[in-house]
VEXLUM-927623 format. One record per residue: residue number from 1; residue in one letter; x, y, z of N, C-alpha, C, O in turn. Coordinates in nm, 2 decimals, m for minus. Example, Ala and Ser with C-alpha at 12.3 -4.5 7.8 and 13.67 -1.06 7.14 Angstrom:
2
PT resi resn     nu     nv     nw    cau    cav    caw     cu     cv     cw     ou     ov     ow
PT    1    A   1.32  m0.57   0.78   1.23  m0.45   0.78   1.32  m0.33   0.78   1.42  m0.33   0.85
PT    2    S   1.28  m0.22   0.71   1.37  m0.11   0.71   1.29   0.00   0.79   1.34   0.11   0.80
! end
This chain:
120
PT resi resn     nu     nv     nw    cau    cav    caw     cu     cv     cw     ou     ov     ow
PT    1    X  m2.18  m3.54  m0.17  m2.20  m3.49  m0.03  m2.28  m3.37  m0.04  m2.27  m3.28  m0.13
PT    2    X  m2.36  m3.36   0.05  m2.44  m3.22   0.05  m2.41  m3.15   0.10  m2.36  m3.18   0.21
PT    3    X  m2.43  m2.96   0.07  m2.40  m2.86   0.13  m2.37  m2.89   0.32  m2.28  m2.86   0.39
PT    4    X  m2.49  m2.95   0.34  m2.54  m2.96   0.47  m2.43  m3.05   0.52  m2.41  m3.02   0.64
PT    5    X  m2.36  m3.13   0.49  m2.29  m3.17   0.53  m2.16  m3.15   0.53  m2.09  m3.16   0.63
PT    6    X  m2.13  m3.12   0.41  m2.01  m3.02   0.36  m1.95  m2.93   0.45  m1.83  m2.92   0.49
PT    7    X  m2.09  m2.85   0.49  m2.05  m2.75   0.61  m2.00  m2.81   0.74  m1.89  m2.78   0.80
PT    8    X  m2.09  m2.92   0.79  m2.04  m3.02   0.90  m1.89  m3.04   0.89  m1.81  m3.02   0.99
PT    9    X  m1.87  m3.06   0.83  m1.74  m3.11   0.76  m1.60  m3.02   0.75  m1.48  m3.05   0.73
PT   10    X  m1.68  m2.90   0.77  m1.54  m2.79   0.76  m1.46  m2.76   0.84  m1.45  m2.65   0.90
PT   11    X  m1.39  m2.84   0.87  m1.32  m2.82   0.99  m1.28  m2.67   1.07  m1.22  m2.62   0.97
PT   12    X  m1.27  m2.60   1.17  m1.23  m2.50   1.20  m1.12  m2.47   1.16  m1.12  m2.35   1.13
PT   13    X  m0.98  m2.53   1.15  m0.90  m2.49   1.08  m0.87  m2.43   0.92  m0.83  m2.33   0.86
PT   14    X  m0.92  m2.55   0.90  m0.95  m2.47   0.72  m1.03  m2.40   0.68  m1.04  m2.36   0.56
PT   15    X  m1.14  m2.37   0.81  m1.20  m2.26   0.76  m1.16  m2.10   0.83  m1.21  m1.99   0.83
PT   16    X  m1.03  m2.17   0.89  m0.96  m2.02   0.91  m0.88  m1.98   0.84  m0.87  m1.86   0.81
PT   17    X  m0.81  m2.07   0.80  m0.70  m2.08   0.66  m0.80  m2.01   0.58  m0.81  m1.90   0.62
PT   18    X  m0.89  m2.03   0.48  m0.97  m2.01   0.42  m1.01  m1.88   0.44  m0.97  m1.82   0.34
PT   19    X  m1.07  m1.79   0.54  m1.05  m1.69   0.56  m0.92  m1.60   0.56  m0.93  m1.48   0.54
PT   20    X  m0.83  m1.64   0.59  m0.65  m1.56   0.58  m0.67  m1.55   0.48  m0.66  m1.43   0.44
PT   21    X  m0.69  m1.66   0.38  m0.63  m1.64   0.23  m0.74  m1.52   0.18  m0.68  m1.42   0.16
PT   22    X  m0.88  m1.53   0.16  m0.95  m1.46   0.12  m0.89  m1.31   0.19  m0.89  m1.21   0.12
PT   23    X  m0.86  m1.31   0.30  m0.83  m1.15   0.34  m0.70  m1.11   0.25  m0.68  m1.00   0.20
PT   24    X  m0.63  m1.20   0.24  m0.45  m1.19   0.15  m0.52  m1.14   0.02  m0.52  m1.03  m0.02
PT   25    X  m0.57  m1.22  m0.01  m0.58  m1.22  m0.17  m0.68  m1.05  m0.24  m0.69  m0.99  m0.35
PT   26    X  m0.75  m1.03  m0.08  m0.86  m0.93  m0.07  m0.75  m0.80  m0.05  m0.79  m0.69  m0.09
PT   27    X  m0.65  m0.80   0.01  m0.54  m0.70   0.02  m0.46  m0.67  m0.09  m0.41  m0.57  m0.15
PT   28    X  m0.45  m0.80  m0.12  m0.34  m0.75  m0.23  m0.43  m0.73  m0.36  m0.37  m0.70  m0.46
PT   29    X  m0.55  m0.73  m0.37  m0.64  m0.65  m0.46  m0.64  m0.47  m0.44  m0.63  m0.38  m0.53
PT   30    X  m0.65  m0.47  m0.34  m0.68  m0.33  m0.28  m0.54  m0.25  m0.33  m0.52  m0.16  m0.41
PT   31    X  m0.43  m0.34  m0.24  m0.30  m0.29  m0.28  m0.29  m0.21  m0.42  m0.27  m0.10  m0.46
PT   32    X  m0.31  m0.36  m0.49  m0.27  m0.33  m0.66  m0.36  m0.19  m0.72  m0.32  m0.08  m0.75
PT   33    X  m0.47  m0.23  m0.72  m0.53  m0.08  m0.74  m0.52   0.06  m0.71  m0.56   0.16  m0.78
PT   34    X  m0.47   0.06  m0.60  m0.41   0.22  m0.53  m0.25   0.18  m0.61  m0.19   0.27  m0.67
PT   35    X  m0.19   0.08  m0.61  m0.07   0.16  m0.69  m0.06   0.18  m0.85   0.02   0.25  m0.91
PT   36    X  m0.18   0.11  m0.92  m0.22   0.16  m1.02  m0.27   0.27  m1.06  m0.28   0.30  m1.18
PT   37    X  m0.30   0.36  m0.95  m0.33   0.48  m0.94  m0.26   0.54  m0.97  m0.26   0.62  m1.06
PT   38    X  m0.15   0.51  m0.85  m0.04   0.60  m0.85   0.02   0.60  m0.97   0.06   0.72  m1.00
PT   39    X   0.05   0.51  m1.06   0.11   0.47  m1.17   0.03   0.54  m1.27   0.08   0.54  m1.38
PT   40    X  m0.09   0.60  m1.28  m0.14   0.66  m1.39  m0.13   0.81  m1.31  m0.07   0.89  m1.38
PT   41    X  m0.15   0.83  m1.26  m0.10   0.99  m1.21   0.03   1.05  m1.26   0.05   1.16  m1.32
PT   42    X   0.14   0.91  m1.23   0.27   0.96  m1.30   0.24   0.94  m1.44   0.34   0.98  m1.50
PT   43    X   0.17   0.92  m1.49   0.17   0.92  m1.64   0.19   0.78  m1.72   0.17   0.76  m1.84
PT   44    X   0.25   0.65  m1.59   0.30   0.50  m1.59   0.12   0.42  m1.69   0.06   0.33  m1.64
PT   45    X   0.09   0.47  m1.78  m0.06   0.37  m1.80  m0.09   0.25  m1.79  m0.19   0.19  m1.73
PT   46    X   0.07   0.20  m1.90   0.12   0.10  m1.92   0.15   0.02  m1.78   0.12  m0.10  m1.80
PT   47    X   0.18   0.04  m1.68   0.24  m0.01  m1.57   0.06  m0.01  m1.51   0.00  m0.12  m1.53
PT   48    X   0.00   0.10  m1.45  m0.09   0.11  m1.44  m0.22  m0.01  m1.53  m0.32  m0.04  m1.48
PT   49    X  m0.19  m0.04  m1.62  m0.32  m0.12  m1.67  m0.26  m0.30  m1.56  m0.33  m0.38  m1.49
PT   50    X  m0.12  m0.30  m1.59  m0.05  m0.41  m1.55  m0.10  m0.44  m1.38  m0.11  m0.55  m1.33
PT   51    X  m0.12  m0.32  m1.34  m0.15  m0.32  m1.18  m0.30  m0.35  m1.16  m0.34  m0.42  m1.07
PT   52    X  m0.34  m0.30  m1.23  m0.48  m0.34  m1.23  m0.57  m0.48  m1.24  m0.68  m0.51  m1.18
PT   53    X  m0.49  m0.54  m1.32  m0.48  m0.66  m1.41  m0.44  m0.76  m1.27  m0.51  m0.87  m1.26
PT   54    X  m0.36  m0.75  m1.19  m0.32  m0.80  m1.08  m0.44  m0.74  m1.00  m0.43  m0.84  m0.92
PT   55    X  m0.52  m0.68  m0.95  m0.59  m0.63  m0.85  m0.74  m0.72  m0.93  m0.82  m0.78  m0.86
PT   56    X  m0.75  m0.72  m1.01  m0.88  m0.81  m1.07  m0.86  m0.93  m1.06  m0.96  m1.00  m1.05
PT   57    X  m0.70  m1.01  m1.07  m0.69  m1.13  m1.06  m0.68  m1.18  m0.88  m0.70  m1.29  m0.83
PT   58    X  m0.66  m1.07  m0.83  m0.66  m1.11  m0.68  m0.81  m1.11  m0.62  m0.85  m1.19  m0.53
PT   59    X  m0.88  m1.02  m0.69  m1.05  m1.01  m0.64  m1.07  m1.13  m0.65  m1.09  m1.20  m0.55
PT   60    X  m1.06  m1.17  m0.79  m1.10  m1.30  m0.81  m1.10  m1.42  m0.74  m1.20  m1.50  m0.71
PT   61    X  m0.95  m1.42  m0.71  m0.94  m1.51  m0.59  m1.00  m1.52  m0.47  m1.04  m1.62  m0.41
PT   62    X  m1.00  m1.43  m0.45  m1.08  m1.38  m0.30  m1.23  m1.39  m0.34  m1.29  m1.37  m0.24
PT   63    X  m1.30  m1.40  m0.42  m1.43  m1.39  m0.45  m1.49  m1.50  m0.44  m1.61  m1.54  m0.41
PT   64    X  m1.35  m1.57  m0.50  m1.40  m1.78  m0.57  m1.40  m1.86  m0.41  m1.47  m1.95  m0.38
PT   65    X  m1.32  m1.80  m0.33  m1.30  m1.81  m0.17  m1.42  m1.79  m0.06  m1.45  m1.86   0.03
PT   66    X  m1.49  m1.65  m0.09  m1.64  m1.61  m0.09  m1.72  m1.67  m0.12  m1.78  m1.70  m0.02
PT   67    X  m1.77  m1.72  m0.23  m1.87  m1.76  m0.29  m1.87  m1.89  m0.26  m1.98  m1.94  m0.28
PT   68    X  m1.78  m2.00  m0.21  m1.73  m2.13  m0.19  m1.76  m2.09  m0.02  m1.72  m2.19   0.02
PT   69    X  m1.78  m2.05   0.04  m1.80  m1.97   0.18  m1.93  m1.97   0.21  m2.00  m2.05   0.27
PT   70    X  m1.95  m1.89   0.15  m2.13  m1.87   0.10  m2.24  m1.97   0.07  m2.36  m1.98   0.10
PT   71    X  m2.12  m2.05  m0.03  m2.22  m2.20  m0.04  m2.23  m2.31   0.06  m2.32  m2.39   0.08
PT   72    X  m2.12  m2.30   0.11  m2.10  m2.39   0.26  m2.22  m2.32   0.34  m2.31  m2.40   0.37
PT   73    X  m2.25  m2.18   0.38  m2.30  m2.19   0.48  m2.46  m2.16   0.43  m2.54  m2.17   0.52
PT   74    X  m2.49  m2.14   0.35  m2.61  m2.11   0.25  m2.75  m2.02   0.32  m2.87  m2.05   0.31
PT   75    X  m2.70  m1.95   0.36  m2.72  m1.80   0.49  m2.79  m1.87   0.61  m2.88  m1.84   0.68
PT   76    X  m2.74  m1.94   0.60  m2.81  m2.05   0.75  m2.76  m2.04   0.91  m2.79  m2.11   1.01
PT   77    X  m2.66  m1.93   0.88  m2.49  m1.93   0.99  m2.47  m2.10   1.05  m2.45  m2.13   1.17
PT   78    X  m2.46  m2.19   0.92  m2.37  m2.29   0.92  m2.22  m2.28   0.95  m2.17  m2.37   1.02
PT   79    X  m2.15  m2.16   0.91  m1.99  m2.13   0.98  m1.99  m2.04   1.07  m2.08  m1.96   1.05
PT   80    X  m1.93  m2.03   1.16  m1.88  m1.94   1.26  m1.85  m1.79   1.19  m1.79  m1.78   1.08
PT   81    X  m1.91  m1.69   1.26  m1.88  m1.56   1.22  m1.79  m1.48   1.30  m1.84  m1.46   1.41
PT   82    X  m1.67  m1.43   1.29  m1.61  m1.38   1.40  m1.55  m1.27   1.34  m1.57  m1.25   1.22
PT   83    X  m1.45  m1.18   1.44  m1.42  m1.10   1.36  m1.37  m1.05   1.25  m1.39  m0.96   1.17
PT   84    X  m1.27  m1.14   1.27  m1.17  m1.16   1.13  m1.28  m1.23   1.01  m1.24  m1.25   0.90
PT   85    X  m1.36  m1.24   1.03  m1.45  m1.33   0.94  m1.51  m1.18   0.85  m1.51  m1.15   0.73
PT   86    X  m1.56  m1.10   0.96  m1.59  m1.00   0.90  m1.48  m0.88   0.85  m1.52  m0.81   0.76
PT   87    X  m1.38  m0.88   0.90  m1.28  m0.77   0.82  m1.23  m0.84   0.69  m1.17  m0.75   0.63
PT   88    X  m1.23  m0.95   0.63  m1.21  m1.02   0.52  m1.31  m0.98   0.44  m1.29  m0.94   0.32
PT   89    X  m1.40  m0.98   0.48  m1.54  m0.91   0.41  m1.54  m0.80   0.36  m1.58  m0.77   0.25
PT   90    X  m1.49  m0.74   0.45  m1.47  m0.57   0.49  m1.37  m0.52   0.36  m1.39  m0.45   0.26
PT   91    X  m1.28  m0.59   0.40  m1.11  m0.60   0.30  m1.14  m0.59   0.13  m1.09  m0.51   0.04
PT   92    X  m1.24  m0.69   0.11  m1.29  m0.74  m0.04  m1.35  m0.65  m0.07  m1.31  m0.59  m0.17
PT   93    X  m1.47  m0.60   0.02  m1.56  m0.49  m0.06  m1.51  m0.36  m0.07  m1.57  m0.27  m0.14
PT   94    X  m1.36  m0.33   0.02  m1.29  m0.19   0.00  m1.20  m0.21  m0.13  m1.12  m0.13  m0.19
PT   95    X  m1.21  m0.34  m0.17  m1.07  m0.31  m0.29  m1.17  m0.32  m0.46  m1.13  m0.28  m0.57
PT   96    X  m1.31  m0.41  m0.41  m1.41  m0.34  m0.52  m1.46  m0.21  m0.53  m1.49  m0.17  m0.65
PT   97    X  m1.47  m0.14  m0.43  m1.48  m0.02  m0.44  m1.37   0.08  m0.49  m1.39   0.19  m0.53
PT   98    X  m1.22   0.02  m0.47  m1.13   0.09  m0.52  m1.09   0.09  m0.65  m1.03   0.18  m0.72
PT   99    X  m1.14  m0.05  m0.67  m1.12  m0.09  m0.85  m1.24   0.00  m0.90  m1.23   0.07  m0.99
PT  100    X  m1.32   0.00  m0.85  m1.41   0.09  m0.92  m1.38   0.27  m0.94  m1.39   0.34  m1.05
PT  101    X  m1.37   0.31  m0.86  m1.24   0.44  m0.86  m1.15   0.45  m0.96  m1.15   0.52  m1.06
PT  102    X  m1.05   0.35  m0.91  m0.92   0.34  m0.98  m0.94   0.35  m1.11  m0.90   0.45  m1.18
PT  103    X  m1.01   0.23  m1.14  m1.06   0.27  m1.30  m1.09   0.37  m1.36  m1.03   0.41  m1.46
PT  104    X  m1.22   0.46  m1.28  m1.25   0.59  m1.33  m1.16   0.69  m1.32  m1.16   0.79  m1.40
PT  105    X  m1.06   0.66  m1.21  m1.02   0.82  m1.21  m0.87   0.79  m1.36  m0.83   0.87  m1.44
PT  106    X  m0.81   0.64  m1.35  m0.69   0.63  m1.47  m0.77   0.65  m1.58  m0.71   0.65  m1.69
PT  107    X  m0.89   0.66  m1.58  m0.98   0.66  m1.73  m0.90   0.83  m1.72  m0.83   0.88  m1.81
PT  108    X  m0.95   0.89  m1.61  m0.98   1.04  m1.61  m0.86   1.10  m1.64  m0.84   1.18  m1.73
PT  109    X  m0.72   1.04  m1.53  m0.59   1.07  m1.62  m0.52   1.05  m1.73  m0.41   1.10  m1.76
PT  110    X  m0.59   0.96  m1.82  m0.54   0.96  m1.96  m0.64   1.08  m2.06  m0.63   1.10  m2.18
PT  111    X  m0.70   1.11  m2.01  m0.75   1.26  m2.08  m0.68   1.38  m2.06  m0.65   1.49  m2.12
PT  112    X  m0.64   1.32  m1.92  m0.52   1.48  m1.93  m0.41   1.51  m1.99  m0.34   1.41  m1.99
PT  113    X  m0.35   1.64  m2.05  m0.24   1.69  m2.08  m0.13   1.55  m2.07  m0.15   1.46  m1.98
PT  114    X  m0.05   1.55  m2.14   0.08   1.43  m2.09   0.13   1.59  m2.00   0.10   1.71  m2.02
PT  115    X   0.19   1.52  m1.91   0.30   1.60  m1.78   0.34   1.74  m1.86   0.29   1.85  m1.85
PT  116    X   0.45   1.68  m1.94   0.58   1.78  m2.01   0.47   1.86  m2.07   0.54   1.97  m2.05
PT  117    X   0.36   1.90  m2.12   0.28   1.94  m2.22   0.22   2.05  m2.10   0.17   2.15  m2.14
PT  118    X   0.22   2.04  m1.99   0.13   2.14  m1.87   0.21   2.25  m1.87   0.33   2.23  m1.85
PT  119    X   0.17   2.37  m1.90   0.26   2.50  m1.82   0.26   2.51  m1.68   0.18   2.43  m1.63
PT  120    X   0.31   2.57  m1.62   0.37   2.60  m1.46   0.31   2.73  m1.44   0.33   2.79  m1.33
! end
């Protein structure tokens, strides 16, 4: 079956479903990374790399969901664009930007002093 048709074929339902999931999977990316944060601030690395590890496997998801989105409509606005269409979008690109942070700054907390080792 061809793109072109493929798209025909998408029913509005599952291409709402399809967007929920991508926004879920795009949250709980976001999520995991800010609490990986937090988890290397406390000193947690170990916990911290674990969080992270879950925030790359959820990108993922949400990406393979994108890109499968993308080929359906193959910039042609073959799918409906609405708003939720776009805050899913929105969602994904704030939790790549957070992984991108997150990373740097737990890089940046494991250079620091361990806690107990700081004077007051």
């Amino acid at each position: 079956m061809s793109t072109d048709v493929a798209a025909q074929n998408f029913e509005e339902p599952d291409f709402e479903q399809q967007i929920i999931e991508l926004l879920v999977h795009a949250g709980s990316a976001r999520s995991s990374a800010l609490m990986a944060l937090q988890q290397a601030k406390e000193g947690n690395f170990q916990q911290a790399e674990v969080l992270m590890k879950e925030s790359r496997e959820a990108a993922r998801a949400a990406h393979i969901i994108q890109t499968k989105l993308i080929g359906l409509d193959e910039g042609c606005g073959k799918l409906p664009i609405n708003l939720i269409t776009v805050h899913a979008q929105d969602h994904l690109m704030n939790a790549m930007v957070i992984q991108d942070l997150a990373n740097n700054m737990i890089d940046l907390y494991q250079r620091l002093p361990a806690p107990e080792c700081q004077t007051v």
